[in-house]
Phi, psi and omega in degrees: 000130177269124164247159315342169138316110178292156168289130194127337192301169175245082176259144187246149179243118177285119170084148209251034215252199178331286177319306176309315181289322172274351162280002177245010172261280178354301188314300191292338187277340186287343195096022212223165190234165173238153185225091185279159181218130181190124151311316211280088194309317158321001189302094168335315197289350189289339194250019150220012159253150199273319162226153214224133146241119192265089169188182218272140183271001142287001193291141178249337201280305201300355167280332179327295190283340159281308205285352179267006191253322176245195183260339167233173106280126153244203188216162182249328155243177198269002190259021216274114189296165179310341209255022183227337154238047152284339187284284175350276185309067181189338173233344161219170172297143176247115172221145025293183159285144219285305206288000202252347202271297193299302180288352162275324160310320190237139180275351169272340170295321189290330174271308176313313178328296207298321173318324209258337165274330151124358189285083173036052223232160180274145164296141161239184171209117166308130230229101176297334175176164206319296190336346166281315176340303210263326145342262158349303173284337183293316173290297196280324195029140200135176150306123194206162185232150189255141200206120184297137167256018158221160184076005170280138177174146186043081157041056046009119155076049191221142151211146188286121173221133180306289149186229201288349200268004188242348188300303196304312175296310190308316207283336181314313189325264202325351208354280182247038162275175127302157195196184173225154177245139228184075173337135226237134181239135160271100177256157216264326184193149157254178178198168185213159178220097161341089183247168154213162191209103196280169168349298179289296190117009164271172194204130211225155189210142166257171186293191189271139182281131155271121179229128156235164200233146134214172203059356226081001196242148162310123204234269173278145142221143182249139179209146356290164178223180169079171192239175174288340177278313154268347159326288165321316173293330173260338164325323166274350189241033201220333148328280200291347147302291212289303212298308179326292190273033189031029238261147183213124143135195163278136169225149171233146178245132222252141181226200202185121155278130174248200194260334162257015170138325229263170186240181170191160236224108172268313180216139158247141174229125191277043177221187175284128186241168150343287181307343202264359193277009186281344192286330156345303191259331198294346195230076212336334171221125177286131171330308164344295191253011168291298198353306186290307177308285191321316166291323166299336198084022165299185108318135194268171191258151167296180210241289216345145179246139224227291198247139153322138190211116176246137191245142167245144148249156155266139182254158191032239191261031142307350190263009245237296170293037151304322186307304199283345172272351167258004173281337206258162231258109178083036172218172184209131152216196200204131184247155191268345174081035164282143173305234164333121152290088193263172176288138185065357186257142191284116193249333175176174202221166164207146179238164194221115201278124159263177133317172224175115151277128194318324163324324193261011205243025164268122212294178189228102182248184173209000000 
């Protein structure tokens, strides 16, 4: 393998979904080629990479046989199991890095990581199987949400619970898993903060995001959001993650605005994220293509935000009005070429352009 990648390098990306798919059109503007690897024959990212392997992240021969066809790995999500790139890392570099993969699997590892750094988190309580439950809420006491401890993403594998009289439903929800019981914070906004981080340990951050939610699911993010103070403040603590985990590629970190300023650390996710796709138009360089760069071994791209963005996404049979969305004026949108509009699946996004006072478009590195 030539490190840096030259144009023309070959990367391969575990999972064939949205993310996968702009990453690998990122790729193609670098000179760079892509290798999707997904069970899903149906995989959006497959119908914008030059080559795909379709088969079980348990198949060993077919990671074999992907991890010896390229020259890196990433990955677009976080649930890609351990044993497929323990194989993997035996045949090319994996970045982010396995440890950074291994604390986003679990939400408890992930609440010890923020514990071990010194960082902000709503109380939790470890919850050994549902039959706990009522412990737990006994202790943490309050409105809390009990979160499965793997495998949750868009308000998945979460249930609310209010106060005792909701204990009984959890636990039936929950049976012998495991989970954390997870204090319900009255924040003020949630928000996120895009960083990337190369090789070198330079590291670069877009501005900070205002994400509204329904359902669990991401609906909006407006960027730029925040004062100069917090900005900083999620910059440093989205730093001190990466550096903690050696971290190489994009990561986002999901936050909680509280009503006096201060921030607290809801989830990180070691991939390119959702709140960040605003960056496509807003920015010269895209959450996308820091990504791309940083695993290659790139120089990283500035942050700077040129123009306001507000991202909507669609869900389900929202995307159905794409005619109307391609009408309207100072917007851009993007469809993932998914089949079915089902209820809660992200089918595609738009984003929508202001002018940016000149104050705001200076970039942030570290």
């Amino acid at each position: 393998m030539s490190w840096p990648l030259p144009p023309g390098g070959l990367v391969g990306v575990l999972g064939g979904g949205q993310l996968g798919r702009m990453l690998a059109m990122a790729a193609a503007k670098l000179g760079l080629r892509t290798h999707i690897y997904a069970p899903e024959a149906d995989s959006p990212a497959f119908d914008a990479s030059p080559r795909h392997t379709c088969a079980p992240y348990e198949d060993i021969a077919a990671l074999r046989a992907f991890g010896a066809a390229v020259d890196v790995v990433t990955y677009e999500f976080e649930n890609v199991p351990a044993l497929s790139v323990a194989v993997l890392e035996e045949l090319a570099p994996v970045y982010p890095p396995r440890r950074a993969l291994a604390a986003a699997q679990d939400r408890l590892a992930e609440r010890r990581l923020l514990q071990s750094l010194g960082l902000p988190h709503a109380p939790f309580r470890f919850v050994e199987k549902g039959a706990a439950a009522g412990a737990a809420h006994q202790a943490l006491g309050g409105p809390a949400f009990l979160k499965k401890l793997r495998e949750g993403y868009d308000g998945r594998g979460q249930f609310r619970i209010e106060g005792e009289h909701d204990l009984a439903a959890a636990a039936d929800w929950l049976g012998d898993a495991p989970a954390i019981l997870e204090a319900a914070v009255p924040f003020a906004f949630e928000c996120s903060v895009i960083g990337a981080r190369g090789a070198d340990g330079a590291a670069v951050f877009y501005p900070l995001t205002r994400n509204e939610h329904r359902d669990g699911i991401l609906r909006t993010s407006i960027a730029p959001a925040g004062t100069p103070a917090l900005q900083e403040a999620a910059q440093d603590i989205a730093a001190r993650i990466m550096a903690e985990l050696g971290y190489v590629g994009v990561i986002g970190v999901e936050l909680f605005a509280l009503e006096g300023g201060a921030l607290m650390v809801n989830e990180i996710a070691p991939r390119v994220h959702n709140s960040g796709h605003w960056t496509l138009e807003a920015c010269a360089v895209s959450q996308f293509e820091n990504h791309i760069r940083a695993v290659a071994g790139w120089p990283l791209g500035a942050p700077a935000q040129h123009s306001a963005a507000v991202m909507t996404n669609l869900i389900g049979d929202e995307v159905l009005s794409w005619r109307e969305r391609l009408a309207a004026a100072g917007a851009s949108l993007h469809l993932y070429g998914k089949g079915e509009p089902r209820a809660g699946r992200k089918m595609g996004h738009y984003t929508a352009l202001a002018p940016l006072p000149q104050e705001r478009r200076a970039p942030t590195t570290r």
